[in-house]
N, C-alpha and C positions, 0 to 999 in steps of 0.2 A: 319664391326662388329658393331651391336646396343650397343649402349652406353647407359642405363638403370639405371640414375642416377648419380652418381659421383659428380666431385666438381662444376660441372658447373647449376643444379638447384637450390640449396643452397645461392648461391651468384646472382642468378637472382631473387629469392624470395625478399633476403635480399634487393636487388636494390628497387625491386618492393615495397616491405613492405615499404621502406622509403618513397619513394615517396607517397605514400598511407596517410601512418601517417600525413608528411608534409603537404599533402592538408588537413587532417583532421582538423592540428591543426589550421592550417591560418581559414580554417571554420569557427571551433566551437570557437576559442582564437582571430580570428581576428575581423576588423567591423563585426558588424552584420546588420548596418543601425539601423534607427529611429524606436523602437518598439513603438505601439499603445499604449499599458498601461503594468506594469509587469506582467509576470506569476502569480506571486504570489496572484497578486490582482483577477484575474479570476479563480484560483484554490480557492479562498475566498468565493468567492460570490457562485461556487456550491456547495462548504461544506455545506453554508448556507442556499443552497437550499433542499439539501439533508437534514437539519435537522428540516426544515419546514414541506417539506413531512413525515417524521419520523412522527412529533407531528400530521397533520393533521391525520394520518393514522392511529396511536395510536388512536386518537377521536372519529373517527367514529368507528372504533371496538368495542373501551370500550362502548359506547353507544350503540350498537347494542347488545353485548354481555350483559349491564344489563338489556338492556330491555328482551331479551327471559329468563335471569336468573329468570327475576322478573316474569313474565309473568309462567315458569316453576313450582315455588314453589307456584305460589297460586293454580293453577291447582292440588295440590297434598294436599293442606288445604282446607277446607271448603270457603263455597260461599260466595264472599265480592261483594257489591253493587261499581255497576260503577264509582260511587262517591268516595267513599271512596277505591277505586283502585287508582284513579288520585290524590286525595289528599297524601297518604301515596306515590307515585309514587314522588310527588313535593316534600313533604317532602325530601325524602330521597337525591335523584338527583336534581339538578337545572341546568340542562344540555341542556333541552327542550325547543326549542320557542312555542310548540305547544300538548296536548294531546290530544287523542280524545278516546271514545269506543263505538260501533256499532251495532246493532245485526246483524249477517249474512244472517236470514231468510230473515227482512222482510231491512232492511238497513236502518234502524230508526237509529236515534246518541241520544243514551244513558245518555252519559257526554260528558266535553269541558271543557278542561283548555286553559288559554293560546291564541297564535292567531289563524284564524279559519280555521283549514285544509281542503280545497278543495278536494271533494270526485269524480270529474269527471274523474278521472285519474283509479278508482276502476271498473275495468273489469275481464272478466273470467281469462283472462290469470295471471293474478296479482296473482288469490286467487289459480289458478289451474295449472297442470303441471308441469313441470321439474323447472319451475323457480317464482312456488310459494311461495310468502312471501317474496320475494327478496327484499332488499332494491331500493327503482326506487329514482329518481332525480325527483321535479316536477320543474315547472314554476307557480308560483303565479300572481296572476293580477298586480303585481305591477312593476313582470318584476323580482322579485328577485326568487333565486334556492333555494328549500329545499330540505333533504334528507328524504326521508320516510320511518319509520321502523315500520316492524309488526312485530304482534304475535298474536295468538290465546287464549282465555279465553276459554276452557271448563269444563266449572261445571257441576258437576251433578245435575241431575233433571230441567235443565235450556236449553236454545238456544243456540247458538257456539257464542261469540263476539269475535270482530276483535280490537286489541288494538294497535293502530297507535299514532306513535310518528313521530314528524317533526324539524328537527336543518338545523341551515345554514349551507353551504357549505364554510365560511367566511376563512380568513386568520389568523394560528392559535394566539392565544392572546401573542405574543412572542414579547422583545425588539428588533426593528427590526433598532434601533441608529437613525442618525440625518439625514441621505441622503437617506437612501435606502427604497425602497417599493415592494412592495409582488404583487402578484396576485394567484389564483388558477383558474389554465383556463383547460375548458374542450378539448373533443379529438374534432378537426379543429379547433382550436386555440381560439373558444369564451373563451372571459373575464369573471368566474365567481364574481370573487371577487376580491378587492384588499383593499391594506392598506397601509399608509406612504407618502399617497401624500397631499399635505397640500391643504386647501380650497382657492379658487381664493377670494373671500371676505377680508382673514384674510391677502393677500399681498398686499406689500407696494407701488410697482412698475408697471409700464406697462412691464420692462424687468421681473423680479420676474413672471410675470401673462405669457408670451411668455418659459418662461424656462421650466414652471411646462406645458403649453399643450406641450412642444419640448417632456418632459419625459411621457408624457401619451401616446404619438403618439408612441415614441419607447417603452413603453409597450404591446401596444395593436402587435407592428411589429416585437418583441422579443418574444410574447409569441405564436403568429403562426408560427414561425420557431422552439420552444420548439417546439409544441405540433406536428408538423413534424418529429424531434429527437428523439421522445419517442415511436414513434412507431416501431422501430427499435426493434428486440428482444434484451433482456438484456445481454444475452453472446454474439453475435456478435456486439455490440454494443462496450464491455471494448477491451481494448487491450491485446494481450495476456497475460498471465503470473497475468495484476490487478487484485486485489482482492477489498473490501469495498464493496463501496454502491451496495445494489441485485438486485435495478433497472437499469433503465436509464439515466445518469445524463451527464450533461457538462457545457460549457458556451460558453457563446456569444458575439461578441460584435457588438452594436449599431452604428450611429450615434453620432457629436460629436458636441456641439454648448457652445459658450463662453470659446474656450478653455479646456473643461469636454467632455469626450467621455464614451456615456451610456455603462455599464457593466454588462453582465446578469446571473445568472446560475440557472441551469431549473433541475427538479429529476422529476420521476415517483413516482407516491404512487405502492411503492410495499410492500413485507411479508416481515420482519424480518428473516425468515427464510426459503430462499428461494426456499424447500419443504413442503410449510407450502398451503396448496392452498385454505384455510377457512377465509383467510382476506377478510371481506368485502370492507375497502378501495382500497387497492391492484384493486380490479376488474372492481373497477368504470371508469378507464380512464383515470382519473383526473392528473394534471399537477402542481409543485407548483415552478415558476417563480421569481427570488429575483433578485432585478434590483439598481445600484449603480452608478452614475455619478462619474467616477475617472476621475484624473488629467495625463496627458500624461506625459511620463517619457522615458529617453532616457535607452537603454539597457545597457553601460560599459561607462566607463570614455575614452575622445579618447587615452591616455596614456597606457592604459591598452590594447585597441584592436592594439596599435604598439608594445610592445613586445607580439602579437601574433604572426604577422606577423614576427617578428624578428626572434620569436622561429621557425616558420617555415622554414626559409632562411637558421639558424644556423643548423636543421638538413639535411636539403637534401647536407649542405658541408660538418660535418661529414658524413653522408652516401656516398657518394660520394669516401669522401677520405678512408672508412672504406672498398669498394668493391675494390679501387685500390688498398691496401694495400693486400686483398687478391689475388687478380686475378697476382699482380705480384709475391708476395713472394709464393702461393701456387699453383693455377693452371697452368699457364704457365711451371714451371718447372715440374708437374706432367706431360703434357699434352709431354713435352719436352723428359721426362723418355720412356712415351708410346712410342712415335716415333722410338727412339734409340732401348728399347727392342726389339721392333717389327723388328727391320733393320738385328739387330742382329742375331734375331730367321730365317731371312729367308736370314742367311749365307751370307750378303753382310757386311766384316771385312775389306773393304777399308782404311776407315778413324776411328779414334779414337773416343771414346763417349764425346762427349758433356757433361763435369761433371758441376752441378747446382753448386751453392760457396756453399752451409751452409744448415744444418739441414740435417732430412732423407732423400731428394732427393740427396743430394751430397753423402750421405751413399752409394746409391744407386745406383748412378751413376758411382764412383767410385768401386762396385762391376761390375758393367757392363764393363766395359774398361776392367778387370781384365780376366772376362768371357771373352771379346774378344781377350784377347792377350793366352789366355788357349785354344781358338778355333783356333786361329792362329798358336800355336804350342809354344808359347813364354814361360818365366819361370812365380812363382810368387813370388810379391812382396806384401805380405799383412802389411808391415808396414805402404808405405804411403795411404794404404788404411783407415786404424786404424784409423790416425788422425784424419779424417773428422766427427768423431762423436762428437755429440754436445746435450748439459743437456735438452733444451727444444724443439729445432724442431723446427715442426711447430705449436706446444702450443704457441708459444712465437707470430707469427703472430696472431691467435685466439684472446690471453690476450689483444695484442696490439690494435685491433679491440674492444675488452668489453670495454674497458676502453676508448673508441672513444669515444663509444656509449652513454658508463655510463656518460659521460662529459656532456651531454644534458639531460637524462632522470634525473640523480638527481635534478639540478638546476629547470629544469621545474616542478618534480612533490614536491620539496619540498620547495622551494624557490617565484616559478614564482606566482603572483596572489594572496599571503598569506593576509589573513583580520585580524582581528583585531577587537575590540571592537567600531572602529569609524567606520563603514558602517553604512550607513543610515537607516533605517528599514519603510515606508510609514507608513504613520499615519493610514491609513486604517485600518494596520492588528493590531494594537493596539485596536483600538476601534473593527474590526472584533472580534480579541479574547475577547475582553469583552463582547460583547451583545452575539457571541453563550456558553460565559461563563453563560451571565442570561438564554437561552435558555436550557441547561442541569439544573439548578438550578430551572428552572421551568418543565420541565419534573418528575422532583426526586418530588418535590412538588405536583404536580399534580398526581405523582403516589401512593405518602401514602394520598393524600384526597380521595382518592378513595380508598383506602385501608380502611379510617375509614368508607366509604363512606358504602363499603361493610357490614363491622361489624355491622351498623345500619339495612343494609336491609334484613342481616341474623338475626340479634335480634328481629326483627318483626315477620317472620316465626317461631319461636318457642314459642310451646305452652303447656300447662301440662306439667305434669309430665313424661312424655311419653319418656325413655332414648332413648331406638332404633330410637323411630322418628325424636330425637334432633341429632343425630348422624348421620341418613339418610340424612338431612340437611348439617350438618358441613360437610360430605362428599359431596354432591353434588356441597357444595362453592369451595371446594378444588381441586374437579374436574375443575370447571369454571375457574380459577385462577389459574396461574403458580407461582404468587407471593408467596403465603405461603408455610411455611413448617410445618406450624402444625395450627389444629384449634381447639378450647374448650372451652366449657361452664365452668364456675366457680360459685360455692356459693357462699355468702357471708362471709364463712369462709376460699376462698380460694382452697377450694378442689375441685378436677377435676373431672365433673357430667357425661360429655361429649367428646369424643374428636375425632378428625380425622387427620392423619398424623401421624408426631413426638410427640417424650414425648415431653414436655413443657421442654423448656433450660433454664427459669428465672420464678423466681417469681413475681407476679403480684399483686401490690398493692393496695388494695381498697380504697385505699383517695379520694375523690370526688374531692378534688383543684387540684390531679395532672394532666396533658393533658393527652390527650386519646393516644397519640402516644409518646412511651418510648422508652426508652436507657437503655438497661441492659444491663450484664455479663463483664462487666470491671473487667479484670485480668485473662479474658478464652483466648481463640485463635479468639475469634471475635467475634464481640457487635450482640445481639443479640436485634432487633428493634420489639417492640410491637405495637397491635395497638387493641383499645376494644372500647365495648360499651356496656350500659348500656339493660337487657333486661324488656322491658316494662310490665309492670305492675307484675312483680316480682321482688321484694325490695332487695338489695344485689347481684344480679345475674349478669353474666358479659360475653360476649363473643369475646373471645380475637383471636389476628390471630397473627402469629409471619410471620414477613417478609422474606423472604429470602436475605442476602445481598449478592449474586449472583446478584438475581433481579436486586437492586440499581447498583454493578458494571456493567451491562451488559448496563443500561442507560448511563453510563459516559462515554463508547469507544466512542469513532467521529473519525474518520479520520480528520488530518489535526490543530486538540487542542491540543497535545503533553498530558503530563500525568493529569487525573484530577481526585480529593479527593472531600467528602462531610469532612467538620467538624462539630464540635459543637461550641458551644460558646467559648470554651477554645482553642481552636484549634486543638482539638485531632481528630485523623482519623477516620470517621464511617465507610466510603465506599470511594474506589479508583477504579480509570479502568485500572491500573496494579498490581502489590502482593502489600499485607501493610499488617503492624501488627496491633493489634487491639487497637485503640484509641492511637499513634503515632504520635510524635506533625511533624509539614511540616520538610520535610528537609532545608529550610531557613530563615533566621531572618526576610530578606525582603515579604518573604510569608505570615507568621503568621503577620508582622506589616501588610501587603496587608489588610488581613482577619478584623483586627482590625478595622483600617478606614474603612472599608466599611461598620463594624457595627454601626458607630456609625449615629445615625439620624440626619438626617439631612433633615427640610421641613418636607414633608409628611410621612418619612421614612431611611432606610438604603437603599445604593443606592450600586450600580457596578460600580464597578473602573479597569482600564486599569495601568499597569509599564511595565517597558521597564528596565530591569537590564542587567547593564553594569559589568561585574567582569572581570578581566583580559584581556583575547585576546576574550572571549563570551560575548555575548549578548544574554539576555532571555526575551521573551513576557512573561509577566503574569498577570492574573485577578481575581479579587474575585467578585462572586454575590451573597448576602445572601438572602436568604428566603424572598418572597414579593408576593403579591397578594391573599390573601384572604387564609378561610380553613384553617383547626387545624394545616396543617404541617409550615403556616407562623410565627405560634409564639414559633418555636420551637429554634428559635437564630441560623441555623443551614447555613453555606455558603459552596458554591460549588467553590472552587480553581480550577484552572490549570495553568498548564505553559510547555512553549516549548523553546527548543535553537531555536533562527532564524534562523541557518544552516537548519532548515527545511522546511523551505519559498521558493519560487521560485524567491529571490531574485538576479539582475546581478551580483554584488560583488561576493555570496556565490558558482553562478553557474560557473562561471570563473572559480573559485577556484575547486572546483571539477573537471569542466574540465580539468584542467591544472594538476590536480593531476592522472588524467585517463590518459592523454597523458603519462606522467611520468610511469605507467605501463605500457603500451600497446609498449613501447619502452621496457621496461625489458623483455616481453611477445617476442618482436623480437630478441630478444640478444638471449634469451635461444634457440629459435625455431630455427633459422638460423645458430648460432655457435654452438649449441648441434647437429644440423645435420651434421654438414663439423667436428665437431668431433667425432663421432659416425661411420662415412660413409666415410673418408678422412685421420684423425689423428692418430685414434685407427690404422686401417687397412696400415696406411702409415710405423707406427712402426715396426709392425710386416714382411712387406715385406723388410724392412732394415734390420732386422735380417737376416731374410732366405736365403735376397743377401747374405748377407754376408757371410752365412755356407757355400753358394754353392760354393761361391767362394772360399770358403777354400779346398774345398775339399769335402764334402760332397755331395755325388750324391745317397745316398739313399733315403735320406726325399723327398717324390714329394711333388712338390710345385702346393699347391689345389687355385683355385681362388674360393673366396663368395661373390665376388656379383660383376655383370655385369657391370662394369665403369673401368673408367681407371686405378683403383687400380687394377680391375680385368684381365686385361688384360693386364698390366707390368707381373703379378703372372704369364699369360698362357704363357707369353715369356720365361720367366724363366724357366717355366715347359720342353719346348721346346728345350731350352741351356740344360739344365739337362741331357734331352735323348740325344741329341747328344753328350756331355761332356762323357757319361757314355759309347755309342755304343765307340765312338774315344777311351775309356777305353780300353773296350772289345775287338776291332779291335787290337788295341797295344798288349794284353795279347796273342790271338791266335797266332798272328805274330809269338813272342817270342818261343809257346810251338811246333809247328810244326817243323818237323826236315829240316834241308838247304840239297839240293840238294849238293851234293859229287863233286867235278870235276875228270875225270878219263883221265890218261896221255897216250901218243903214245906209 
């Protein structure tokens, strides 16, 4: 007979499962050997990378997108002299190493701001074609890359010019700390640019002068293994299931000299959104490499990798002893039932049944002897049958097994590996969280100087009195820009001449002392950020853009920063990269104090600062960088916070811990799987054929006794079924006996 289950997979799983677990845990809880530098610290360095690429990508777009902006509206105003294109062009942007405008017929250069753009790169395919006007990469004489952006001038009654703009391809202007350096290398691994590496002149040393070529050399051989990484497509490149950065990203490590082993993490310039296919950075190739000399660090304390090993020793003898426990008190005596039902069913009443001592097989059992002295022709005696029933069974083996098991899974998942506020935390990610603290705080900044930056080069294009045309305008910026949610001309009395978007959500005050970029609506559901300027040569007039602070939230997510706020001077909430109320002071003292010190000047300025808050059994990174670098939005007093538990570091202490805490389930995960089987498929079903012995044995031969499912339960049930009919024919044979008449005897 196939035996399709029963008590005997269950308890092989269960053997198997432990063993399984037990090597898992020696694995992951025990040595792990000498790691090269921590996770944590290479998961660092490509955050940083990725946030380099972010900024470089943002740069070139914006620059790309005002140049056709600007180039768009004058097309659609009357005809401005080349000259005064590039100057009102400088005005506005100071973006530009280079401007130039051309005519198309004859290729005369018109104007020239700036350094001197090389036109030998200007061929058919440039101005014509599927991939005209395209931004190209050039090479200048001097060996350095620029980026080239056109756009077309056509005025009426004039020639078509070609209005060429030229920027570096440099390493974006970001605090990039005290050790690390940048590069942006194109696709086969050329060096375009880099930043962070100090001048051989300005060092002290012959070793100093040997350390800094050690790191150029593994720049230059970090960023041809990026620039091999990135070409991988961006979904089969992540792992299943991650999400984050939309390009390419990872890390590397280097070489390792004076005890320091180089550390790299490489991103692709990709879209923000990564159905977005209109980024110009995105397409170019480009690669942005952030390179770190860390200090080698061991992975666990050895104390710590011997109660892994311990823990693993300690379950495979609970498990061990938790299969003997069954295999004696449940299988065997099932397995013992089978045999006997079966001896039974096929009429061999020799010898006595083999009664199990306790629980439903002794039930059981003792119903079987009964059946066999009832096949045998014997009386019954269902008293010392009775006795053998007992309150738990085989629950009580089950229980005694959970609580084997439970003896290991609690201790390890909530005891083994616990931390505390005293784990070490590398100094790295302190200063890591600072400088890509200034790195969003210079994003946000850089994104409302552009913002005013706009408002100037919309207030140039409007002219007359002319509303629909002022309106065509404001619509066309609002088109260009996701930033805004509303744009509008204003009088000098304040009333709205113009507008495009939303109504106006604040009022807008015409003080000449106040900054161009404001903070309204305090006491609404959320600040509503202005930004205006002044329109030229009409006295009072003002064109204002309200920001969206989506926008600003949508800068502050990073992967890898935990949560982070803009405030203002007081330290009320502007913008956060999770929910907030509007202008809500930090949730802690030690924040808003963070925020404080780092306002206050110190040298040339207010600077970013790095804490490390210790509260009870946590430990939190946190940093403030206030507003710095130039442009209306730095004198707005305004600092960008964050802060993270360091449980979210890939530090060894906190990974332990996790681990040890996953064992600790993945043993609860075994307890239910394996003992909810053998009670589902064993216990339940064991009860029930204890009963049913036991009616038959009383006396009940009309209930057939049905088997559900093919194991040994099921096949005690068929034996039974088997006693039944015979029980019942030996009835039937008895009864005819009795009704048929006796033959007569008849005398001499």
């Amino acid at each position: 007979m196939p035996l399709l289950g029963g008590i005997r997979p269950p308890i092989a799983l269960l053997c198997v499962l432990v063993l399984a677990l037990a090597g898992l845990t020696a694995k992951v809880l025990g040595p792990a050997g000498e790691q090269v530098v921590p996770e944590a610290v290479l998961s660092a360095q490509q955050h940083f990378a990725e946030d380099g690429a972010i900024a470089l990508r943002a740069s070139i777009d914006e620059r790309v997108a005002d140049l056709n902006r600007t180039a768009a509206a004058l097309n659609e105003g009357t005809p401005v002299e080349p000259e005064r294109v590039l100057s009102d062009l400088g005005k506005t942007y100071q973006k530009w190493t280079g401007t130039t405008v051309l005519d198309l017929e004859t290729g005369k250069v018109l104007a020239a701001r700036g350094e001197t753009i090389p036109l030998a790169w200007l061929d058919k395919d440039v101005l014509t074609g599927g991939k005209a006007l395209k931004p190209r990469m050039v090479r200048l004489e001097t060996g350095d890359v620029r980026l080239m952006t056109m756009a077309v001038l056509d005025f009426a009654d004039r020639p078509q010019q070609l209005l060429i703009a030229s920027n570096s391809l440099s390493v974006p202007a970001i605090n990039l700390g005290q050790f690390r350096s940048m590069a942006v290398v194109a696709t086969g691994g050329e060096v375009l640019a880099t930043a962070g590496f100090e001048q051989s002149e300005a060092l002290n040393s012959d070793q100093e002068r040997q350390e800094l070529a050690f790191l150029q050399k593994q720049m230059s051989k970090l960023s041809g293994r990026a620039a091999d990484e990135t070409e991988q497509n961006p979904v089969s490149a992540r792992e299943p299931g991650s999400r984050g950065y939309p390009g390419v990203s990872g890390s590397l490590v280097g070489g390792s000299y004076n005890g320091r082993v180089a550390t790299a993490g490489y991103a692709s310039l990709a879209s923000a959104d990564p159905e977005d296919k209109q980024s110009v950075g995105a397409g170019l190739g480009l690669t942005v490499v952030a390179m770190l000399p860390a200090v080698q660090q061991q992975a666990a304390a050895p104390g710590r990798e011997l109660y892994g090993l311990l823990a693993a020793g300690a379950l495979v003898v609970l498990g061990l002893f938790a299969v003997t426990v069954l295999l004696v008190t449940v299988q065997r005596p099932l397995l013992r039932l089978f045999l006997e039902s079966r001896r039974l069913a096929r009429g061999d009443l020799t010898r006595p049944v083999a009664v199990p001592r306790w629980g439903e097989a002794a039930r059981i059992g003792r119903a079987l002897e009964h059946l066999r002295v009832q096949l045998g022709g014997g009386a019954d005696e269902p008293t010392e049958r009775r006795l053998a029933k007992t309150r738990f069974g085989v629950r009580g083996p089950l229980a005694l097994t959970s609580v084997v098991l439970l003896l290991w899974c609690v201790p390890v998942g909530l005891l083994l590996n616990r931390t505390d506020d005293s784990v070490s935390v590398p100094a790295s990610m302190v200063s890591d969280q600072r400088d890509r603290t200034d790195l969003v705080a210079d994003r946000v900044r850089r994104a409302l100087n552009e913002a005013q930056a706009d408002m100037v080069s919309t207030s140039r294009l409007i002219g007359g009195d002319d509303t629909a045309a002022t309106t065509k305008v404001l619509a066309a910026a609002l088109r260009e820009h996701t930033r805004y949610q509303s744009l509008y001309l204003l009088s000098s009395d304040g009333d709205v001449l113009a507008r495009a978007g939303e109504e106006p959500s604040a009022r807008w005050s015409g003080e000449e002392d106040l900054p161009p970029v404001r903070v309204a609506g305090k006491g609404g559901k959320k600040p509503v950020i202005q930004v205006g300027a002044p329109v030229p040569d009409r006295k009072g007039e003002t064109v204002v853009g309200e920001v969206r602070v989506e926008f600003l939230n949508s800068l502050l997510k990073r992967p890898g920063l935990g949560e982070v706020r803009v405030v203002d001077s007081k330290a009320q909430t502007i913008a956060a990269s999770d929910g907030f109320l509007a202008f809500e002071k930090l949730p802690r003292d030690a924040l808003t104090g963070l925020v404080r010190a780092g306002s206050v000047p110190v040298g040339a300025g207010p600077v970013e600062n790095g804490l490390l808050i210790r509260e009870g059994r946590g430990v939190t990174v946190a940093a403030a960088a206030p507003f710095s670098g130039g442009g209306v939005a730095a004198d707005l007093g305004w600092t960008a916070v964050s802060w993270q538990n360091a449980k979210d570091f890939q530090i060894a202490a906190y990974q332990l811990e996790d681990r040890s805490v996953l064992a600790g389930l993945l043993g609860l995960a075994l307890i239910v799987v394996c003992l909810g089987w053998v009670f589902l498929v064993v216990a339940r079903p064991l009860r029930a054929l204890a009963t049913g012995a036991e009616k038959l044995a009383d006396g009940d031969l009309k209930t057939v006794q049905y088997p559900r499912y093919q194991d040994e339960v099921g096949a005690v049930v068929r034996s039974l079924e088997l006693i039944r009919q015979q029980l019942q024919a030996r009835k039937q044979n008895q009864a005819r006996r009795l009704t048929e008449p006796q033959p007569v005897g008849r005398g001499r």
